[in-house]
NUMAR-526512 format. One record per atom (N, C-alpha, C, O, CB): residue in one letter; atom name; x, y, z. Coordinates in steps of 0.2 Angstrom, whole numbers, padded with zeros to 4 digits. Each point is the difference from the previous one (the first is absolute). Last residue first. Glycine has a CB too. Layout:
+------+--------+-------+-------+-------+
: dopa : drenfi :     X :     Y :     Z :
+------+--------+-------+-------+-------+
:    a :     CA :     X :     Y :     Z :
...
+------+--------+-------+-------+-------+
! end
This chain:
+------+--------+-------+-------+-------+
: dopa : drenfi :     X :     Y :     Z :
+------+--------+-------+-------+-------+
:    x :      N : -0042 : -0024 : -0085 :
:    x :     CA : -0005 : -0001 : -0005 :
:    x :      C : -0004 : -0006 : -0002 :
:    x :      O : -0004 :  0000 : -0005 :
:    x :     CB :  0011 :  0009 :  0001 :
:    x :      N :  0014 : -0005 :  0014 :
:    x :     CA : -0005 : -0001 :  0006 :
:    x :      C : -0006 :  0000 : -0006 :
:    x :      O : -0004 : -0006 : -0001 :
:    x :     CB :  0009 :  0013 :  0014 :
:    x :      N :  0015 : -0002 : -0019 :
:    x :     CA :  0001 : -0009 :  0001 :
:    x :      C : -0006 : -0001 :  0004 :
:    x :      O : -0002 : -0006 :  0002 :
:    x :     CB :  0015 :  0005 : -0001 :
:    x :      N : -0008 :  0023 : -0008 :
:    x :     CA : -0003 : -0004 : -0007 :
:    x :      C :  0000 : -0006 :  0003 :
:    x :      O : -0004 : -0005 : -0003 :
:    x :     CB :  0009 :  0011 : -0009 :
:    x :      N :  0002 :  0008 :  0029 :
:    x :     CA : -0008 :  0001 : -0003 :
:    x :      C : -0001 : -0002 : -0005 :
:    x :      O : -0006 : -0001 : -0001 :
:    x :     CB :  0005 :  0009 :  0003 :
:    x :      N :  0025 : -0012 :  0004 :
:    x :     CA : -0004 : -0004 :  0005 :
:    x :      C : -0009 :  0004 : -0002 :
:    x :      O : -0004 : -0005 :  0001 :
:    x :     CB :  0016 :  0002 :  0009 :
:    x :      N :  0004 :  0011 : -0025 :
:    x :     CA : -0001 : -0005 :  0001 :
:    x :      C : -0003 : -0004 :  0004 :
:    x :      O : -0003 : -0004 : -0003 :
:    x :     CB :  0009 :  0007 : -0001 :
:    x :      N : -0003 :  0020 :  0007 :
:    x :     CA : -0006 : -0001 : -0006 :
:    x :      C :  0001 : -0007 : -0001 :
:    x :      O : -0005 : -0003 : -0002 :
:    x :     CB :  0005 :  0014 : -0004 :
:    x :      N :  0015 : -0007 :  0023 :
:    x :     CA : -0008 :  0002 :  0003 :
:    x :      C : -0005 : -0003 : -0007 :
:    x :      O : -0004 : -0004 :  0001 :
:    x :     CB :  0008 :  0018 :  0009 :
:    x :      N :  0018 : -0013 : -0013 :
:    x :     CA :  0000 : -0003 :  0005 :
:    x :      C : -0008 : -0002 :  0001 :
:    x :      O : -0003 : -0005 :  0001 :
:    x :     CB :  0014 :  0011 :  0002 :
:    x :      N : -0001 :  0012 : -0016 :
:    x :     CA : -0001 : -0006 : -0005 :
:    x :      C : -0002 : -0006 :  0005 :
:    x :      O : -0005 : -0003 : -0002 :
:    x :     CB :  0015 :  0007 : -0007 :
:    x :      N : -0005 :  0018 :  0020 :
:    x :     CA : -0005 : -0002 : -0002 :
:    x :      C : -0003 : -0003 : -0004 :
:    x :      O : -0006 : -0001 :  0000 :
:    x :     CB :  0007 :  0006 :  0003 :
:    x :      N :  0022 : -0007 :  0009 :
:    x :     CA : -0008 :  0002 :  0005 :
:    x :      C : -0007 : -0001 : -0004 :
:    x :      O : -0004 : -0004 :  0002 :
:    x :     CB :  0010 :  0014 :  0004 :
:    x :      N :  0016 : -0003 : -0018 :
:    x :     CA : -0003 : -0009 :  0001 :
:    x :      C : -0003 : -0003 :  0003 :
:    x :      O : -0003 : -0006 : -0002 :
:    x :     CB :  0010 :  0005 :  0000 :
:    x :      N : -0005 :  0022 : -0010 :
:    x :     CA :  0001 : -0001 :  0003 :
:    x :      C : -0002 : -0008 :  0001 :
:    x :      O : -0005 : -0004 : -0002 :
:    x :     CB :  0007 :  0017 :  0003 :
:    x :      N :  0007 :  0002 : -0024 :
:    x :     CA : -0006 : -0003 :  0004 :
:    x :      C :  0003 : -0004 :  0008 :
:    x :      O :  0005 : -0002 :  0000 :
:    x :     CB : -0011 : -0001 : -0013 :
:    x :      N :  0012 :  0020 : -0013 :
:    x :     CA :  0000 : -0005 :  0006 :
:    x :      C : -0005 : -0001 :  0004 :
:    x :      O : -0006 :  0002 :  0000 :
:    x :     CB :  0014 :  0001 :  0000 :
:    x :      N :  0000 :  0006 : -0027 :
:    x :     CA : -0004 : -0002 :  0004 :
:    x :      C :  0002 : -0003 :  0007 :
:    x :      O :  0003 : -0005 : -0001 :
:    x :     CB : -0010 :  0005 : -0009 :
:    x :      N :  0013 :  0016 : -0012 :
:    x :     CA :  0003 : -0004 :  0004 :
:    x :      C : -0004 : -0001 :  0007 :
:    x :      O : -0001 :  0004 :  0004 :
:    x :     CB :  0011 : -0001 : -0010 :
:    x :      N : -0008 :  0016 : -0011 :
:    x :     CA : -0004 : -0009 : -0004 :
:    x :      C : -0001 : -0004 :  0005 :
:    x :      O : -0005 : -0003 :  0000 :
:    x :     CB :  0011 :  0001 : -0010 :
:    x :      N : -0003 :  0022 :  0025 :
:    x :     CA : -0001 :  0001 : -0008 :
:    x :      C : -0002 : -0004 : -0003 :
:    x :      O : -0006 : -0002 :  0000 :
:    x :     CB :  0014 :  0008 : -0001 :
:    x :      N : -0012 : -0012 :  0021 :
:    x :     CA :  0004 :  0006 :  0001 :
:    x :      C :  0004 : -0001 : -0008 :
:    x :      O :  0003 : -0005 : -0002 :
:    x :     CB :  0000 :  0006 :  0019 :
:    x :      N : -0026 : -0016 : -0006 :
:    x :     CA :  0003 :  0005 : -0004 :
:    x :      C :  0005 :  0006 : -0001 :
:    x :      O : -0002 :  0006 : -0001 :
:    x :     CB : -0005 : -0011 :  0001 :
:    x :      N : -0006 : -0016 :  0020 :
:    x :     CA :  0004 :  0009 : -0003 :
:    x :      C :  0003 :  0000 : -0008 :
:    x :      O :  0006 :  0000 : -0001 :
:    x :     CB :  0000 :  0001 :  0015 :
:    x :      N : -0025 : -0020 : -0003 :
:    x :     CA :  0004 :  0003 : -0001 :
:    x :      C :  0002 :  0007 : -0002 :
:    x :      O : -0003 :  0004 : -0003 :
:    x :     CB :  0001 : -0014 :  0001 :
:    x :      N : -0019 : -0010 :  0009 :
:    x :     CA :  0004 :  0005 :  0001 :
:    x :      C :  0006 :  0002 : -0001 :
:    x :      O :  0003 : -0003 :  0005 :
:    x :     CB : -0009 :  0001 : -0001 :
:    x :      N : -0012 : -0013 : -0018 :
:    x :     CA :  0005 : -0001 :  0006 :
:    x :      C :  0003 :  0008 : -0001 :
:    x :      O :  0002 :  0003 : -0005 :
:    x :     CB :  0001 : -0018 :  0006 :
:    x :      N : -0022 :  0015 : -0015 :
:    x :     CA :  0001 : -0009 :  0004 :
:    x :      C :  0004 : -0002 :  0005 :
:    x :      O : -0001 : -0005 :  0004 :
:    x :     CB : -0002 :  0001 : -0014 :
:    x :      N :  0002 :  0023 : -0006 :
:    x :     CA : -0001 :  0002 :  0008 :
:    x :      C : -0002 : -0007 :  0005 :
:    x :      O :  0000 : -0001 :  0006 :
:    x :     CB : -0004 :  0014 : -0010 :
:    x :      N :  0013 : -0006 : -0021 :
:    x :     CA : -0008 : -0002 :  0000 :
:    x :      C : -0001 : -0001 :  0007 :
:    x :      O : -0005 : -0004 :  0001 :
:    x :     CB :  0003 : -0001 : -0014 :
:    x :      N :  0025 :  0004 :  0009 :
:    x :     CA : -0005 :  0008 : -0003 :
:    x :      C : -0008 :  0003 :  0002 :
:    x :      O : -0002 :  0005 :  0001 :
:    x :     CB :  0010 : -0010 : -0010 :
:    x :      N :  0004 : -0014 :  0018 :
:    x :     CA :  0000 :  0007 :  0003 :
:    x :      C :  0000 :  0002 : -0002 :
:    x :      O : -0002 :  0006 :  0003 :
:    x :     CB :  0005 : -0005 :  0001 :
:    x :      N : -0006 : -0020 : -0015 :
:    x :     CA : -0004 :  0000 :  0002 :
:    x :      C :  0004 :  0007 :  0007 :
:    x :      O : -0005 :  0000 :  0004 :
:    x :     CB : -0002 : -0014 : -0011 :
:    x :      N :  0020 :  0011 : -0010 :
:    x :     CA : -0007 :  0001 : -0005 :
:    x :      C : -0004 :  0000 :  0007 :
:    x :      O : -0001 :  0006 :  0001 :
:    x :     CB :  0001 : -0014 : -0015 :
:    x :      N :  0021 :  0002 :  0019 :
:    x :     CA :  0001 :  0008 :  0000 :
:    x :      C : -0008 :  0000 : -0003 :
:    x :      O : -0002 :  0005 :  0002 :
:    x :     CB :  0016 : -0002 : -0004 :
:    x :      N : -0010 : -0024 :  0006 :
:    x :     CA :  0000 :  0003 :  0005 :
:    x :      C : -0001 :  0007 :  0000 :
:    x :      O : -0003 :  0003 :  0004 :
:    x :     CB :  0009 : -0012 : -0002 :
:    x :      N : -0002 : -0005 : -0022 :
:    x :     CA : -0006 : -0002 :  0007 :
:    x :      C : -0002 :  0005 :  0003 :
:    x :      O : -0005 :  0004 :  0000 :
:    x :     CB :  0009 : -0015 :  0003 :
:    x :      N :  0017 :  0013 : -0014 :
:    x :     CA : -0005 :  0002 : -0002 :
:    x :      C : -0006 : -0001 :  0004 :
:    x :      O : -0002 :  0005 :  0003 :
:    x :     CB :  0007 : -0007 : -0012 :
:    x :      N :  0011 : -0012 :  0017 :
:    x :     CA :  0002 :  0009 :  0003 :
:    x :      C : -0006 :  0006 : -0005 :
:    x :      O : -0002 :  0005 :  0003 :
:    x :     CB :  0019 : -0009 : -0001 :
:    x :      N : -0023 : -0024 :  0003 :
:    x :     CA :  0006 :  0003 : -0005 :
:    x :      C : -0002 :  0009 :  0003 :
:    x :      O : -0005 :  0003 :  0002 :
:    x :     CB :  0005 : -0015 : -0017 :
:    x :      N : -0007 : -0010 :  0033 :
:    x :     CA : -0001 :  0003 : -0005 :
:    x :      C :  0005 :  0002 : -0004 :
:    x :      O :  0006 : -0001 :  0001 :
:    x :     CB : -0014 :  0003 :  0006 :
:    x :      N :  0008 : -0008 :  0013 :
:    x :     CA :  0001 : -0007 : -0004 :
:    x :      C : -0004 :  0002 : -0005 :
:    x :      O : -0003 : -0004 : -0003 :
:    x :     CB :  0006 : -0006 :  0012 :
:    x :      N : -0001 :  0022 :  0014 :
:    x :     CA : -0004 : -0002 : -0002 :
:    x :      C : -0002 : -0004 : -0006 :
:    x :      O : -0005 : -0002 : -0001 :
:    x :     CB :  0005 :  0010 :  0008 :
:    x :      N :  0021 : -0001 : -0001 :
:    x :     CA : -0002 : -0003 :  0006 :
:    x :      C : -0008 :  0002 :  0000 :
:    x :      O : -0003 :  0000 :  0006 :
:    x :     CB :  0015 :  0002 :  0001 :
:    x :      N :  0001 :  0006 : -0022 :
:    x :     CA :  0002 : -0006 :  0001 :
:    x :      C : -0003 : -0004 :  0005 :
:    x :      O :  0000 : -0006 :  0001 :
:    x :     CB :  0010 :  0010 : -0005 :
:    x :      N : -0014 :  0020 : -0003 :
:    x :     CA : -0004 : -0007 : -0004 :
:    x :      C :  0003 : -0010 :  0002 :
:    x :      O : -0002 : -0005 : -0001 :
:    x :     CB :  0001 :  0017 : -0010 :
:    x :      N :  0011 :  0009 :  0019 :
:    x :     CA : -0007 :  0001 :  0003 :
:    x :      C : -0001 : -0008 : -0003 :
:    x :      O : -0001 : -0006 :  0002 :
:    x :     CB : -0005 :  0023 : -0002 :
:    x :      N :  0025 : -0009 : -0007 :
:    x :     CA :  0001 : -0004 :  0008 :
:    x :      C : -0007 : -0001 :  0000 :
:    x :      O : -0001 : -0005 :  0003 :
:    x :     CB :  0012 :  0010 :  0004 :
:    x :      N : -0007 :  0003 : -0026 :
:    x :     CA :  0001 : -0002 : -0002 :
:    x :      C :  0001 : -0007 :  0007 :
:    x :      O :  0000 : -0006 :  0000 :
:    x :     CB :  0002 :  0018 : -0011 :
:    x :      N : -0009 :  0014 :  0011 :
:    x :     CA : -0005 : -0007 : -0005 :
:    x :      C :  0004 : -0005 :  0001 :
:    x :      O : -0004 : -0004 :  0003 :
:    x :     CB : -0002 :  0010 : -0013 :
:    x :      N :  0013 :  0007 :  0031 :
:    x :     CA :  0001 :  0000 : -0007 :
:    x :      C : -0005 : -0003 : -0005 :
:    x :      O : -0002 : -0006 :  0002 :
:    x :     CB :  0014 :  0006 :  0002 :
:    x :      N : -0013 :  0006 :  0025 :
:    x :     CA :  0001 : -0003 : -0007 :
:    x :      C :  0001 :  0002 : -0007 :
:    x :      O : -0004 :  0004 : -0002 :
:    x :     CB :  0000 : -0010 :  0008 :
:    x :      N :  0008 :  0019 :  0019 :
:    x :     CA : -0003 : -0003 : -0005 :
:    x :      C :  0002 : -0005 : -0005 :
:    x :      O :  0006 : -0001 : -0002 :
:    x :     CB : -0010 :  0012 :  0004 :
:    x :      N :  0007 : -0003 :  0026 :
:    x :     CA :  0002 :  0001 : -0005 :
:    x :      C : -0005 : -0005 : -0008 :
:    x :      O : -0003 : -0006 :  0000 :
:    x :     CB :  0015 :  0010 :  0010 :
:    x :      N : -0019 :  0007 :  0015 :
:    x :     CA :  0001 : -0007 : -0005 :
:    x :      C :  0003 :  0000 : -0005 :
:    x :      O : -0004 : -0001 : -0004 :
:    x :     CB : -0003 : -0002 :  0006 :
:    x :      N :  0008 :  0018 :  0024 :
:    x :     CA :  0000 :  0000 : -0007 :
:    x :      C :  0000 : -0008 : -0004 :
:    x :      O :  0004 : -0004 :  0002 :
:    x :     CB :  0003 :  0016 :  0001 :
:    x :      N : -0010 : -0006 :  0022 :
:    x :     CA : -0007 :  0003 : -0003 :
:    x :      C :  0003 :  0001 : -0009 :
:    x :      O : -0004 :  0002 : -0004 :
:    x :     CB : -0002 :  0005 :  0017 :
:    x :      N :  0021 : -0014 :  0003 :
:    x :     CA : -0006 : -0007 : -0001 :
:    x :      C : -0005 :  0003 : -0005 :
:    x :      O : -0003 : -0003 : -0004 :
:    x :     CB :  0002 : -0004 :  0016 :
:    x :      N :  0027 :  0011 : -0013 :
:    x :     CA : -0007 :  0001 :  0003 :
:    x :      C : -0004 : -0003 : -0001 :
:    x :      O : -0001 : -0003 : -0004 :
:    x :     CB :  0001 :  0010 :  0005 :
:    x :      N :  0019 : -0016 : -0008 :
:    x :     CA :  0003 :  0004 :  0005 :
:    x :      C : -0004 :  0003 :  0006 :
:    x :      O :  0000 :  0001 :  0006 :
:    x :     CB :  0008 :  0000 : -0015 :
:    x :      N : -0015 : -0020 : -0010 :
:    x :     CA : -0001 :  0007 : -0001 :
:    x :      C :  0005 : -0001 :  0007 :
:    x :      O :  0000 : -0005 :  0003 :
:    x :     CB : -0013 :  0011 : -0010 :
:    x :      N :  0011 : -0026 : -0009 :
:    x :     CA :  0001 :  0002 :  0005 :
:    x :      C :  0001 :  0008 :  0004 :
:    x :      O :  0006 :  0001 :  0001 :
:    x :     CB : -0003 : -0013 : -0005 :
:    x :      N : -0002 :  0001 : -0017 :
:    x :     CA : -0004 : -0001 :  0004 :
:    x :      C : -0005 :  0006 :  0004 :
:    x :      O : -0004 :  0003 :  0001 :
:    x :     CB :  0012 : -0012 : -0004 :
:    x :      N :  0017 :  0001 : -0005 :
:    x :     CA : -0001 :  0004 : -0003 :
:    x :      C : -0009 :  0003 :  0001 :
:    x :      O :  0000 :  0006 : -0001 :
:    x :     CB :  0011 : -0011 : -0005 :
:    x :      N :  0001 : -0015 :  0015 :
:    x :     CA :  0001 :  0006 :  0004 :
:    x :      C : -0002 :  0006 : -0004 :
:    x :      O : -0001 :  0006 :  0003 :
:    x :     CB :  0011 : -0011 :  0003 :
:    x :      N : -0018 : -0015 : -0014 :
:    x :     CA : -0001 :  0001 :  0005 :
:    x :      C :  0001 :  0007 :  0004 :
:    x :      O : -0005 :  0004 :  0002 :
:    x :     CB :  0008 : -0014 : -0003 :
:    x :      N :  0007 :  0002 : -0021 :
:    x :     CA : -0005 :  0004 :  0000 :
:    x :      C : -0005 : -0001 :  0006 :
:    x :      O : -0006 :  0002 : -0002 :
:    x :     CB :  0009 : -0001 : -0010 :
:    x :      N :  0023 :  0001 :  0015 :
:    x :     CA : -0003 : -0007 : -0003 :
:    x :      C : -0008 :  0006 :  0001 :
:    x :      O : -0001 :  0004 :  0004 :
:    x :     CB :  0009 : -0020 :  0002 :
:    x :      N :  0018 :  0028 : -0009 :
:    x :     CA : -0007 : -0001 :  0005 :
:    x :      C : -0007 : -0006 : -0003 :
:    x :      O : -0002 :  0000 : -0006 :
:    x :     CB :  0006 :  0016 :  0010 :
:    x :      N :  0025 : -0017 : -0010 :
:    x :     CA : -0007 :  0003 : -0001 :
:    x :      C : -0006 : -0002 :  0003 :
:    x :      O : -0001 : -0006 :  0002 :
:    x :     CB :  0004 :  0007 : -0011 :
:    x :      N :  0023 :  0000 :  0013 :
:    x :     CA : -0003 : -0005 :  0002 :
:    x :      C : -0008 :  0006 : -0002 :
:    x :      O : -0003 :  0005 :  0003 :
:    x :     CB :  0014 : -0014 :  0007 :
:    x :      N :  0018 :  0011 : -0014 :
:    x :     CA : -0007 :  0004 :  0003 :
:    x :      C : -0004 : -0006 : -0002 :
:    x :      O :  0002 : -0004 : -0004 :
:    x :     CB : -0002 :  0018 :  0002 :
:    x :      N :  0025 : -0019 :  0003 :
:    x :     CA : -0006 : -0001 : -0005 :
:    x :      C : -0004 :  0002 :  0005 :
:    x :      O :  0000 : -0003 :  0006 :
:    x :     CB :  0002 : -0006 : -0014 :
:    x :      N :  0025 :  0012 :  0010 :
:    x :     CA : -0006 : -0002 :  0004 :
:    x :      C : -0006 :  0002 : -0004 :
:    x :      O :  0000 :  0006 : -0002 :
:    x :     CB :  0006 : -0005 :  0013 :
+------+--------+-------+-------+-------+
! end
C-alpha cells in the first residue's frame, strides 16, 4: 500500500492557528515571481522582512502578502 504525500495545501496548513510555518527563498520568491537572489538581497537591505537562521533565509507568507498588497497600492 503507497503512503500518499501530504499536497502542499495540507502542508500549509498549521494544526495551530497561532503557528505560520515559513518559506524558503526559493518558495518566498515564487510567489512574488521574482529570482531567490532578489529576494535574499532585498532582506538583507531590509526591503522585506525576513529571518535569517545561519545562511539560510525564511520568510513568512503573511508578510510577503501584505508588502505586496503596499507596493500595489502605491
Amino acid at each position: 500500500m503507497a503512503t500518499s504525500i501530504p499536497s502542499q495545501l495540507e502542508r500549509t496548513n498549521p494544526i495551530d492557528p497561532a503557528f505560520e510555518p515559513l518559506l524558503d527563498s526559493t518558495e518566498a520568491a515564487a510567489l512574488l515571481r521574482i529570482h531567490p537572489k532578489t529576494l535574499q538581497r532585498m532582506a538583507r537591505d531590509g526591503e522585506i522582512a525576513g529571518i535569517q537562521i545561519g545562511r539560510l533565509w525564511r520568510f513568512r507568507a503573511s508578510v510577503l502578502n501584505s508588502c505586496l498588497s503596499q507596493t500595489t497600492r502605491r
